[in-house]
C-alpha positions in Angstrom: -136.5 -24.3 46.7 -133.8 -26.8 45.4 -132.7 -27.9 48.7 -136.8 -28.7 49.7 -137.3 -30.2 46.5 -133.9 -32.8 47.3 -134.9 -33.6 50.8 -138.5 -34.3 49.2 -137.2 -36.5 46.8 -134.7 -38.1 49.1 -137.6 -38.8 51.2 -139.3 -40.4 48.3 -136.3 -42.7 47.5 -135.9 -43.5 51.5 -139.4 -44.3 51.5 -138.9 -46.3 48.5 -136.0 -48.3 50.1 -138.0 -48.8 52.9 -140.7 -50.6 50.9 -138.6 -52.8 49.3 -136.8 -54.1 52.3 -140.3 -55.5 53.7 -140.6 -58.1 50.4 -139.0 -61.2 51.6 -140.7 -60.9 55.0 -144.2 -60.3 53.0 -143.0 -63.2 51.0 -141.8 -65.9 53.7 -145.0 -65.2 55.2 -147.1 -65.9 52.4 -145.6 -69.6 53.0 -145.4 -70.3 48.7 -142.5 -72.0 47.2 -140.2 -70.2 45.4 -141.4 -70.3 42.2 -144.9 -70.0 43.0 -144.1 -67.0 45.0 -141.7 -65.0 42.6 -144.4 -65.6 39.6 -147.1 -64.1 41.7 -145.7 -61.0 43.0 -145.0 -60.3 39.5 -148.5 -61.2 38.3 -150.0 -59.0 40.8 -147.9 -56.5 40.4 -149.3 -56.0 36.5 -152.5 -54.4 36.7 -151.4 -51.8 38.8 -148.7 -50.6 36.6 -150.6 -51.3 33.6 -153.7 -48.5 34.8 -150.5 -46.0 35.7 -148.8 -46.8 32.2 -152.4 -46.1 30.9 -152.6 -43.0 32.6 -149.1 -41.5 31.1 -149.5 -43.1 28.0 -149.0 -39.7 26.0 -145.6 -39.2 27.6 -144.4 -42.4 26.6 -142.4 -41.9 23.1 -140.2 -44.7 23.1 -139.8 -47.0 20.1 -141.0 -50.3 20.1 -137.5 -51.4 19.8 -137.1 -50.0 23.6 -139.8 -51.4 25.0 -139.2 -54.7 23.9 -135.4 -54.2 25.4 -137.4 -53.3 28.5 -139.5 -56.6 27.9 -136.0 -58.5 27.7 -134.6 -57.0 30.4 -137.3 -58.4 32.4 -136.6 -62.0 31.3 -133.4 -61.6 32.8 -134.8 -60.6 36.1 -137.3 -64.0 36.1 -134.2 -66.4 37.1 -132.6 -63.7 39.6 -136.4 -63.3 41.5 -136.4 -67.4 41.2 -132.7 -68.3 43.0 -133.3 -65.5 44.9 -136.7 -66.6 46.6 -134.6 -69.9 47.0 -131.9 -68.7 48.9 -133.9 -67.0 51.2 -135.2 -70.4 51.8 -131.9 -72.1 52.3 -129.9 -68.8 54.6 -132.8 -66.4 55.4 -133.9 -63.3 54.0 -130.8 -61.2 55.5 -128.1 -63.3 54.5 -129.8 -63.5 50.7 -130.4 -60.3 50.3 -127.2 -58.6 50.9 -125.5 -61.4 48.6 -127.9 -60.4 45.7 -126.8 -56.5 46.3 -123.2 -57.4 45.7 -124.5 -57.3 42.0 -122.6 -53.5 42.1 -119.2 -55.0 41.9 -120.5 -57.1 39.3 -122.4 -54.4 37.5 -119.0 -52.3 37.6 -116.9 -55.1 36.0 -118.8 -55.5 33.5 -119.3 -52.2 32.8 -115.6 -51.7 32.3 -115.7 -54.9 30.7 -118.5 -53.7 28.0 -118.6 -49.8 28.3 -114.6 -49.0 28.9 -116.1 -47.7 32.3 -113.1 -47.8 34.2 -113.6 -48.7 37.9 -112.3 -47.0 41.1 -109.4 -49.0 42.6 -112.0 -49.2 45.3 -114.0 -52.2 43.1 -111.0 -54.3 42.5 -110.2 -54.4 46.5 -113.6 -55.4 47.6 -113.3 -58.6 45.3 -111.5 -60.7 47.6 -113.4 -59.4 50.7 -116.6 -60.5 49.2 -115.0 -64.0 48.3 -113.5 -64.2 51.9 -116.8 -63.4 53.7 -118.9 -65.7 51.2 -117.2 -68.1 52.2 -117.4 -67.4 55.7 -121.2 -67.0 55.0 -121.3 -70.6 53.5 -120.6 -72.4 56.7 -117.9 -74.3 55.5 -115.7 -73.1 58.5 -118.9 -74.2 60.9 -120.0 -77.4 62.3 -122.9 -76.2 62.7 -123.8 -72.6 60.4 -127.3 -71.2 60.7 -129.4 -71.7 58.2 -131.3 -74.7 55.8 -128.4 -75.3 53.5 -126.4 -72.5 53.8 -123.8 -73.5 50.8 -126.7 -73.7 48.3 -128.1 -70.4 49.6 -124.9 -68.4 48.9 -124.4 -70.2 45.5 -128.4 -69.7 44.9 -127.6 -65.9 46.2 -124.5 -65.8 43.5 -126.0 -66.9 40.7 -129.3 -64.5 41.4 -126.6 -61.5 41.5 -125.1 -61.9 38.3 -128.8 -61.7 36.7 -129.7 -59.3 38.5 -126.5 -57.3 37.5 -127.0 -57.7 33.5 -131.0 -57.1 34.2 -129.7 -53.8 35.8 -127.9 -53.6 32.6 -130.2 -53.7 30.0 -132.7 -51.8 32.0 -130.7 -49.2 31.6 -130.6 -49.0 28.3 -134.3 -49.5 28.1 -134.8 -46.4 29.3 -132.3 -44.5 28.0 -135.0 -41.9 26.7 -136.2 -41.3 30.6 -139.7 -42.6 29.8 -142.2 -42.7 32.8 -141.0 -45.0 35.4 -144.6 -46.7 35.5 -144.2 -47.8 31.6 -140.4 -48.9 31.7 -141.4 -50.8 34.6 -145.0 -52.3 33.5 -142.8 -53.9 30.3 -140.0 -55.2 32.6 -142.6 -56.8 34.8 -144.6 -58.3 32.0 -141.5 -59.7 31.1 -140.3 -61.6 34.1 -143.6 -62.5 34.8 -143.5 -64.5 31.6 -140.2 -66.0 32.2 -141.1 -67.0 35.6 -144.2 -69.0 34.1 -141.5 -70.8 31.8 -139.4 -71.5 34.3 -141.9 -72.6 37.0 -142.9 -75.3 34.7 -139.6 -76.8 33.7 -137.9 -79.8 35.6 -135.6 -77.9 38.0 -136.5 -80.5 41.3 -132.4 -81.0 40.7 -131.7 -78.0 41.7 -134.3 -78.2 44.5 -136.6 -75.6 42.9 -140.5 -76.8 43.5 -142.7 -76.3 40.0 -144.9 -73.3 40.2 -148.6 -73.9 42.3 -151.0 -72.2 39.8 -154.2 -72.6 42.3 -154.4 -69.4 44.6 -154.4 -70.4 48.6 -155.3 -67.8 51.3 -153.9 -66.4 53.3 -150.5 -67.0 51.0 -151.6 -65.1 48.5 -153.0 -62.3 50.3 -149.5 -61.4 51.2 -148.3 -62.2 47.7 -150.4 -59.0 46.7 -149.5 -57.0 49.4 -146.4 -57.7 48.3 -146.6 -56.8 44.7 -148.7 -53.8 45.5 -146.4 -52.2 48.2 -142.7 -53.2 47.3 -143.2 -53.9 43.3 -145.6 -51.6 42.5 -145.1 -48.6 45.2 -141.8 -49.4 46.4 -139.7 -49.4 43.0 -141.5 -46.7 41.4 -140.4 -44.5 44.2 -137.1 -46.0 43.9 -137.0 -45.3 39.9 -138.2 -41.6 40.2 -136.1 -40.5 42.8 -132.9 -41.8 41.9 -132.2 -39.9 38.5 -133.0 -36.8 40.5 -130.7 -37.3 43.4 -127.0 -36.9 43.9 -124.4 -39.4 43.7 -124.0 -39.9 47.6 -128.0 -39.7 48.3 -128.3 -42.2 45.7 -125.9 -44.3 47.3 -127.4 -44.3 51.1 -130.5 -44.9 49.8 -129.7 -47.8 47.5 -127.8 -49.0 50.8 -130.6 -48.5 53.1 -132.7 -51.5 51.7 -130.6 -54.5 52.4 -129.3 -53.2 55.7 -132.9 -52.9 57.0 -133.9 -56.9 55.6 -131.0 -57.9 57.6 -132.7 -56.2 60.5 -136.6 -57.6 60.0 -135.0 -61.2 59.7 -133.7 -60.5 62.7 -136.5 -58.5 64.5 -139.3 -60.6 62.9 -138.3 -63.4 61.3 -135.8 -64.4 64.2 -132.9 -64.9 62.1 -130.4 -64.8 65.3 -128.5 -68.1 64.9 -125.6 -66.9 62.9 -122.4 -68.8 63.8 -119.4 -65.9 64.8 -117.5 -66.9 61.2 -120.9 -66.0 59.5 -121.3 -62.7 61.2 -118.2 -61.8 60.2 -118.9 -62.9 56.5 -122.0 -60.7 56.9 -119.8 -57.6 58.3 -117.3 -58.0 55.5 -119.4 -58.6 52.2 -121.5 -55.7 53.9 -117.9 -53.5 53.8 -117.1 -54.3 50.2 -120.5 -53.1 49.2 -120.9 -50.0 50.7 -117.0 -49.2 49.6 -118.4 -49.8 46.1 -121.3 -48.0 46.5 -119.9 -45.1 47.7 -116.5 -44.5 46.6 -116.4 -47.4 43.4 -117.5 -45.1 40.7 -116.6 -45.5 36.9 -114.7 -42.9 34.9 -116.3 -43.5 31.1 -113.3 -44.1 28.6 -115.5 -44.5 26.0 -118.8 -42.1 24.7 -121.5 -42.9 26.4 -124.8 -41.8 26.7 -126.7 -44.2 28.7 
């Protein structure tokens, strides 16, 4: 019965995975700026997970103090969504997304950093392979690299990974109590919902961010709720049940799966085919460092903790 009710839950966080890797082609196809975009899927996203939130309500027995650390944690995912959604602009979907997984390494240092988690030598080795094939990724080596502006992506990709890292963080610790998933997630949402409204209203045209479009267009927003319903509703909260209940090296694939199979839509059905040979290999080499981390980067505690 345990090994059926692991492949079922394996299943569950495959599935999950598998959900989540559609979102940036759900979103380039919704044709919204990056702002726009980001605040939307959020927004859509809300009602949903506030009925499920409703429904479990009575299981829910965290403090206030939690949920408003789940709240935060969720204004720290509004920038991440925001240069995310930019960089896919600026290097494609593929490219972005597997620079905004490299947030492990940077979740592990600063877990060491933070938490006295020591790292596997594994973590300090990948460091200057993902520098190396950013880089490479960048097209500064090219005359001619694929993509909008494929310096700003990376550095738009960058900066999205370390929010997303200390969003991963503190989401963590908001749900330290193993609350349901839907609640934990519903106050997350709510919050970077709200800090994607503040931020799609603030002069960033400097940093070639567009202000948020509050009117609704069709078919854009069509796919703006299919995105929030199948990736940020159904995807993650497959993602955050199966997880806790897997092992270490199930986790791992399937935390893995997701940006290996954006990197194959953009190329399937977005086209994304015009990588220069230094980018490819940038691509093969931060893909390397993260799946070394992922599976064999794991922290020894050195310090009590619970979380």
């Amino acid at each position: 019965m345990a090994v059926d009710s692991d492949r079922r839950t394996m299943l569950i966080a495959l599935a999950g995975a598998a959900a989540i890797s559609f979102s940036p082609v759900l979103y380039m196809f919704s044709d919204t700026n990056p702002s726009t975009g980001a605040f939307y899927r959020m927004l859509y996203a809300l009602p949903a997970l506030a009925l499920l939130a409703y429904l479990v309500r009575n299981a829910d027995t965290r403090s206030s103090r939690t949920r408003w650390l789940a709240f935060g944690a969720g204004l720290l995912l509004a920038p991440d969504m925001l240069v995310y959604h930019s960089a896919m602009i600026f290097i494609g979907i593929g490219i972005a997304t597997l620079i905004g997984n490299s947030q492990v390494i940077i979740v592990t240092l600063a877990s060491w950093k933070m938490f006295g988690e020591k790292p596997n030598p594994a973590i300090l080795i990948s460091l200057p392979v993902v520098m190396i094939g950013l880089a490479l990724i960048s097209g500064i080596a090219d005359s001619n690299p694929y993509g909008e502006d494929p310096i700003k992506g990376v550095i738009f990709g960058v900066v999205g990974a370390f929010f997303y890292s200390f969003f991963l963080i503190a989401f963590r610790y908001a749900n330290k109590d193993l609350a349901p998933v839907s609640s934990v997630q519903f106050d997350a949402t709510a919050g970077a919902a709200l800090g994607l409204l503040v931020l799609g209203f603030l002069p960033l045209s400097g940093a070639a961010i567009e202000p948020l479009e509050i009117q609704p267009t069709w078919p854009g927003h069509g796919w703006l709720m299919l995105l929030a319903l199948l990736c940020q509703v159904g995807g993650w909260l497959a993602i955050a049940h199966a997880l806790p209940r897997l092992p270490a090296a199930h986790t791992s694939f399937a935390i893995l799966l997701q940006p290996v199979l954006t990197l194959i839509w953009g190329y399937l059905i977005l086209n994304e085919d015009g990588h220069s040979q230094n980018q490819l290999i940038g691509i093969f080499l931060v893909l390397l460092a993260i799946t070394s981390v992922t599976l064999y980067g794991s922290a020894t505690n050195t310090v009590d903790s619970s979380a």
